[in-house]
N, C-alpha and C positions, 0 to 999 in steps of 0.2 A: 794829761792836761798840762798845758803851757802858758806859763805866766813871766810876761819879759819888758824891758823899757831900755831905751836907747837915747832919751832925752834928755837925760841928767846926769852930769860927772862921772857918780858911781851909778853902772849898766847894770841890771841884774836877770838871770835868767833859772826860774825854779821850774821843774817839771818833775818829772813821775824817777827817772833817773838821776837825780842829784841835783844839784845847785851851783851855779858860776855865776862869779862876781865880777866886773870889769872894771876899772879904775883909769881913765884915761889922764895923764899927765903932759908937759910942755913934749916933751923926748921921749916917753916910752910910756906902754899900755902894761900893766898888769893884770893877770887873771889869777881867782882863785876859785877853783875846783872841790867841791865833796861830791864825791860818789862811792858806791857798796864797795869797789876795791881801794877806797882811801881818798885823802883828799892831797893838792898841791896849789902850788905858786908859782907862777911862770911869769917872768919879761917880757913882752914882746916888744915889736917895734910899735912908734908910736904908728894913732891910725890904724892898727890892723885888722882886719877884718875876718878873723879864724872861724869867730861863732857869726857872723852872720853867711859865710862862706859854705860852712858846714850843717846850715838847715835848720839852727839854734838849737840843735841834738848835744845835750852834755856828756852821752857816750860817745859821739864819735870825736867833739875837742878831746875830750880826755884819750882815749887810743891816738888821736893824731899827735898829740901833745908827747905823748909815751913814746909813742916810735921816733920821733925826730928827735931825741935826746943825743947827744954827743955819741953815749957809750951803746946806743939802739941804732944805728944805723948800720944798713946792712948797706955790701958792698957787691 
């Protein structure tokens, strides 16, 4: 089950896999992340469009979030 909102400052989206929060600012977006492998805080740019990109799935933000980290990318 999936429960989500895009119409107000702070986005929010809970489902069956964890919960993300979006905070949209003038300059940059933040997200925050819990899920069973932990939770985080990410920057993004402002505008971005990760979780509605990614099907509003909080496993797959969270993997794509993990793999593009500076020290995760593979070459």
């Amino acid at each position: 089950m999936k429960f989500y909102s895009e119409k107000f400052f702070i986005k929010y989206l809970i489902e069956n896999n964890g919960i993300c929060l979006g905070i949209d600012m003038k300059n940059n977006s933040y997200l925050f992340l819990v899920t069973k492998s932990g939770f985080m805080l990410k920057k993004r740019p402002a505008g971005d469009k990760i979780v509605e990109n990614l099907n509003y799935d909080v496993g797959r933000v969270s993997l794509f979030l993990r793999n593009t980290e500076t020290g995760n990318k593979r070459h």
